[in-house]
C-alpha positions as CSV (number, residue, x, y, z in Angstrom):
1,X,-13.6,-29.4,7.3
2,X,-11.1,-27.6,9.7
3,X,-13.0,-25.5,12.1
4,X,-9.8,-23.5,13.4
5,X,-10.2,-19.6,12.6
6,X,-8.5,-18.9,9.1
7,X,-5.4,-16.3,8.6
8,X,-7.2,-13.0,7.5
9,X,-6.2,-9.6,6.5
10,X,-7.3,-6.2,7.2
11,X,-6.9,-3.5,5.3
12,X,-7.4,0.0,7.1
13,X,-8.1,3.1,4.4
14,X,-9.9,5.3,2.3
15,X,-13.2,3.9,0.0
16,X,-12.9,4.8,-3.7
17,X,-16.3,4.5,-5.2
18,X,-15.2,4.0,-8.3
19,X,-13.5,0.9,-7.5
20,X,-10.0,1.5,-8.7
21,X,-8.4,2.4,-5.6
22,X,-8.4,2.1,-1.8
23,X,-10.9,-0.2,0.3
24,X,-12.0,-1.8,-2.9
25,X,-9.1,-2.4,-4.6
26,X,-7.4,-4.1,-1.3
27,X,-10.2,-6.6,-1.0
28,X,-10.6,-7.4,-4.6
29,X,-7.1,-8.0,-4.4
30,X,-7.3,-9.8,-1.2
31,X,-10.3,-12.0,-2.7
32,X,-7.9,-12.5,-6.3
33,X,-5.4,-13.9,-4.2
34,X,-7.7,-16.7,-1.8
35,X,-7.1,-14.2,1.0
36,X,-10.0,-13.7,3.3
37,X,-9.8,-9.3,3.7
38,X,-11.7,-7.3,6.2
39,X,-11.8,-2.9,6.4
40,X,-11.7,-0.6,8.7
41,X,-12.2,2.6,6.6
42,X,-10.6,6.0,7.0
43,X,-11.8,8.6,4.4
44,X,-14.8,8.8,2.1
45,X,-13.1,10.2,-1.3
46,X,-15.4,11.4,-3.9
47,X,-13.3,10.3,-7.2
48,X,-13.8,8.5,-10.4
49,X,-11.2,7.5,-13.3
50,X,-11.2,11.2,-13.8
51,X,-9.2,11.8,-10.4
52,X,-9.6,12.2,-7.0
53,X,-12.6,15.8,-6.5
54,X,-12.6,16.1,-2.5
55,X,-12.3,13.5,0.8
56,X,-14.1,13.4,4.2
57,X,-12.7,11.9,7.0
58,X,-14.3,9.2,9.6
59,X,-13.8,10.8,13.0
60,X,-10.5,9.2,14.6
61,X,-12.5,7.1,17.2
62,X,-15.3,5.4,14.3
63,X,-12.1,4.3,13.0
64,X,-10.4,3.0,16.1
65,X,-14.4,1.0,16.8
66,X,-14.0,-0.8,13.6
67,X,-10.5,-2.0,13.9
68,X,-11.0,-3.2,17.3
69,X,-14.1,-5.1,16.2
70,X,-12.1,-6.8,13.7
71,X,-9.2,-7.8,16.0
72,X,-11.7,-8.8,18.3
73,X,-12.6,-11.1,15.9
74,X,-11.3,-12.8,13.2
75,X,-7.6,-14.2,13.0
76,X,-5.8,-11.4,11.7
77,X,-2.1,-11.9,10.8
78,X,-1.4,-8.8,8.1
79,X,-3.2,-5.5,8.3
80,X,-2.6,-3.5,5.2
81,X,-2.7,0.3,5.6
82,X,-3.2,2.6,3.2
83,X,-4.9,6.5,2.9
84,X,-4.8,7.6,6.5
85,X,-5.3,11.6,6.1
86,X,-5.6,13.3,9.1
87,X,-3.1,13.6,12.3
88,X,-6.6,12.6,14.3
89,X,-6.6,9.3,12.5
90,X,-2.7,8.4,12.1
91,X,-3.1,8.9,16.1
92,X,-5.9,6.5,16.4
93,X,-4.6,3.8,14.5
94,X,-1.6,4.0,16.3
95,X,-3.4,3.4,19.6
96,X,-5.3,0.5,18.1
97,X,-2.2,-1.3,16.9
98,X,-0.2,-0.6,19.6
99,X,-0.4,-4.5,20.7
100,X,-0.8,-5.4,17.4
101,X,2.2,-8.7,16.6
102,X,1.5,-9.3,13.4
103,X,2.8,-7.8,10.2
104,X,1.4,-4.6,9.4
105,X,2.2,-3.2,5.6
106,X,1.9,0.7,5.2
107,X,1.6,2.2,1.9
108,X,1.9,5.6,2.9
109,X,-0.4,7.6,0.6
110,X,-0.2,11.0,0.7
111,X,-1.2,12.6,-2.6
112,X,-3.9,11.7,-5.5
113,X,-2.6,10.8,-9.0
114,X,-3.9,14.3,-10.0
115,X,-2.7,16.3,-7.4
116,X,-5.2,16.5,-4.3
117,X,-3.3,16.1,-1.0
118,X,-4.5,13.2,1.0
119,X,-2.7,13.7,4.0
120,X,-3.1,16.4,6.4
121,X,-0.1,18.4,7.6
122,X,3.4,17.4,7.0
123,X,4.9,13.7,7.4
124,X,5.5,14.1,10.9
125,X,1.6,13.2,11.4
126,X,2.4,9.5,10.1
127,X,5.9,9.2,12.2
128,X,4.6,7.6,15.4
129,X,2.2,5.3,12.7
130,X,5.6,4.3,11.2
131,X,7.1,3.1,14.3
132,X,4.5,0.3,14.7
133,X,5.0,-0.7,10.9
134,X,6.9,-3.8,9.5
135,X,6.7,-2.9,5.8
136,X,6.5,0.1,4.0
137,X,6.0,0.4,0.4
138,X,6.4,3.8,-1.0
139,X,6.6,5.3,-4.4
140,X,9.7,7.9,-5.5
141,X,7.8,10.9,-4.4
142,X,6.4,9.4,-0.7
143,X,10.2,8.2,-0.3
144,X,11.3,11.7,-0.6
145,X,8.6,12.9,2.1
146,X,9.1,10.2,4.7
147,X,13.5,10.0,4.5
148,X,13.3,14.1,4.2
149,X,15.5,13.4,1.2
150,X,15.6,14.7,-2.6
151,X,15.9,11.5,-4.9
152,X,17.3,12.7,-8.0
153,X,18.2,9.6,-8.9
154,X,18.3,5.7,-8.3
155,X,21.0,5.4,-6.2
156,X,19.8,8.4,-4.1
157,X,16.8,6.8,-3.3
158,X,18.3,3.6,-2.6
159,X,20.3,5.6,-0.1
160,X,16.8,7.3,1.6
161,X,15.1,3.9,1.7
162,X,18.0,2.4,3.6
163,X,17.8,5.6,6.0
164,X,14.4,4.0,7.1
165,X,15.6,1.1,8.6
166,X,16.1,4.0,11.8
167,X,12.4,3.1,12.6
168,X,12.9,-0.2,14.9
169,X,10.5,-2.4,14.0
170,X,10.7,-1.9,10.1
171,X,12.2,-4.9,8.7
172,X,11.3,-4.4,4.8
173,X,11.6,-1.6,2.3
174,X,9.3,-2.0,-1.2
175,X,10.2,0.9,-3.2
176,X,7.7,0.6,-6.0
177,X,9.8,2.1,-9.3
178,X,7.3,3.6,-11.1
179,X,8.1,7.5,-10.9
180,X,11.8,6.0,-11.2
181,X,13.5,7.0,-14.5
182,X,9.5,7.4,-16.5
183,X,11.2,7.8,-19.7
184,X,12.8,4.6,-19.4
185,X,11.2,1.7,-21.1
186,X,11.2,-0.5,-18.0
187,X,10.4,-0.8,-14.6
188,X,12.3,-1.1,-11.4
189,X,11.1,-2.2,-8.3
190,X,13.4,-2.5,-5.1
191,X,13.5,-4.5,-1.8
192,X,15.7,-3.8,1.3
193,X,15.9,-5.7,4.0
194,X,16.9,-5.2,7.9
195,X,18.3,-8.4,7.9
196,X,20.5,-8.0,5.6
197,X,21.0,-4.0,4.2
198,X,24.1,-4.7,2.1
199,X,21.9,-6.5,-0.7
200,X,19.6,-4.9,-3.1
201,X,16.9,-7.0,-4.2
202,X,15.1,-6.0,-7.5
203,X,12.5,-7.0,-10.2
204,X,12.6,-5.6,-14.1
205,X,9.8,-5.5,-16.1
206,X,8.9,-3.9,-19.3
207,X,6.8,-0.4,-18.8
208,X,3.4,-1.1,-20.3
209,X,1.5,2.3,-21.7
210,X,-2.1,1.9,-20.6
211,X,-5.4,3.6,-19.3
212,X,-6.1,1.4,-16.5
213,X,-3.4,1.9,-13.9
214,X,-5.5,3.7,-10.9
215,X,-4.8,1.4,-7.7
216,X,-1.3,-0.2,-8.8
217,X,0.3,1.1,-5.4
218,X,-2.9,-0.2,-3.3
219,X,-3.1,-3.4,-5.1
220,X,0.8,-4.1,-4.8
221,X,0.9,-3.6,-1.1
222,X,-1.9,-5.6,-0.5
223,X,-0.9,-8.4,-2.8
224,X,2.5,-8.3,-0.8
225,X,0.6,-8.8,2.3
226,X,-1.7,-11.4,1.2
227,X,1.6,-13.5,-0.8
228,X,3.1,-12.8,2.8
229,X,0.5,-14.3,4.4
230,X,0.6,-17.3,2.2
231,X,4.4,-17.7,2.1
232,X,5.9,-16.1,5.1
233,X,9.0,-15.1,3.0
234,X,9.5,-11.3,2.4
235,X,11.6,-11.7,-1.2
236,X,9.3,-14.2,-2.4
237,X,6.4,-11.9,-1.6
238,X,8.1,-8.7,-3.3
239,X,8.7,-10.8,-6.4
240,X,5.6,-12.0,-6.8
241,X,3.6,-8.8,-6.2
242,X,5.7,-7.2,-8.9
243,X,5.1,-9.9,-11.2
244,X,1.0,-9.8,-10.3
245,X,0.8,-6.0,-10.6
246,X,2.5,-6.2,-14.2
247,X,-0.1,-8.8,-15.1
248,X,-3.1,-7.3,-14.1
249,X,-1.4,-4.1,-15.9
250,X,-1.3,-6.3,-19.1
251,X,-4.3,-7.9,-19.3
252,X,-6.4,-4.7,-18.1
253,X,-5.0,-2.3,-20.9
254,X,-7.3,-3.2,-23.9
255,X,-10.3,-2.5,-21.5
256,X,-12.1,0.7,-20.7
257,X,-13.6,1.0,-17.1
258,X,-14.2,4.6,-17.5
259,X,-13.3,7.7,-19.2
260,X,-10.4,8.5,-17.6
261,X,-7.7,6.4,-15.9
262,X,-9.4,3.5,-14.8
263,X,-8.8,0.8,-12.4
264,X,-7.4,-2.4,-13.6
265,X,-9.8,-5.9,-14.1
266,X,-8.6,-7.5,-10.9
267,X,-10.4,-10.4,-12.2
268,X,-8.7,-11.1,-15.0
């Protein structure tokens, strides 16, 4: 038995305690995968399948205490971030992954499912957070924010996501295709890389009506981090956190996990 410190992940975001969403979906995800996960966590949400009622934030220096523990600590190649919500806290982050070499993957959530803002202020608040990033894995609407660019369509938000590539240390773009062309019968994710910005890569699958879809953007960025940690390969990543997120999609429709939109059977 090796006795070298494993390859770890830390997720740093908001608790759902409903377990759909946010802290608890990134480690069940994490745990799904063989991928030892740690949290720091940013918000206390009060929210069930139902939606998202009200948040409080952890003061910006509690959350800077916990990810410095963690770094102190355990072997952490990926951190995973996720609900940030306040200026306070995008600014203490930043200062605790200034030094930070690893990957860090940023899911930049910003709204609720039903509505209820979860960031603070405008986008500029997550800007100098961005900088530090590697990844970032936004949906349609997050796109729009972040590139300060309508999306009407496909190829318009193609054109946003390659705008990104400004911020220097960003080396992959996941745009996740669900709020891309709804009425279609399919789905669409994208991935664009620094490396090289005149391909497009992209994954199809087939859009699957269900009740339990609450977490799909947490899970996919943290199953791209934890397939990244396993791999090291950014397409290879991408392609197989589309395909897990339509799985877990599938086999989690026929359940009920509450009485609203619940969270998918990680599980399973």
């Amino acid at each position: 038995m090796s006795s070298q410190l494993i390859k770890s992940i830390l997720t740093i975001a908001g608790s759902d305690p409903s377990g759909g969403a946010g802290i608890q979906a990134d480690l069940k995800t994490f745990a799904r995968l063989q991928t030892y996960g740690s949290a720091a966590i940013t918000n206390l949400t009060i929210q069930n399948s139902r939606g998202v009622k009200t948040s409080y934030a952890v003061a910006g220096h509690i959350v800077s205490e916990q990810i410095e523990a963690v770094l102190d600590d355990l072997n952490i190649s990926h951190i995973k971030i996720g609900m940030i919500g306040t200026a306070e806290i995008a600014q203490a982050v930043s200062r605790s992954l200034a030094g930070f070499q690893g990957e860090i993957i940023y899911d930049p959530v910003m709204a609720s499912s039903n509505g209820l803002p979860l960031l603070e202020g405008t986008t500029e608040v997550i800007r100098e957070l961005i900088g530090l990033v590697t990844v970032l894995t936004p949906n349609l609407g997050e796109l729009a924010a972040i590139s300060g660019r309508k999306c009407p369509t496909t190829a318009a938000a193609l054109e946003a996501a390659h705008q990104l590539f400004n911020f220097a240390k960003l080396r992959a773009v996941v745009l996740k295709g669900g709020h891309i062309q709804e009425d279609k019968g399919e789905i669409k994710d994208f991935l664009l890389l620094a490396s090289d910005l005149g391909k497009i890569h992209q994954t199809k699958h087939s859009r699957i009506k269900t009740k339990n879809s609450h977490g799909t953007g947490c899970t996919f960025a943290s199953a791209f981090a934890a397939y990244h940690l396993h791999c090291g390969d950014y397409e290879q990543a991408f392609r197989q956190s589309s395909a897990f997120v339509w799985r877990l999609l599938q086999e989690s429709r026929n359940y009920k996990t509450g009485h609203g939109n619940g969270g998918m059977l990680h599980y399973l």
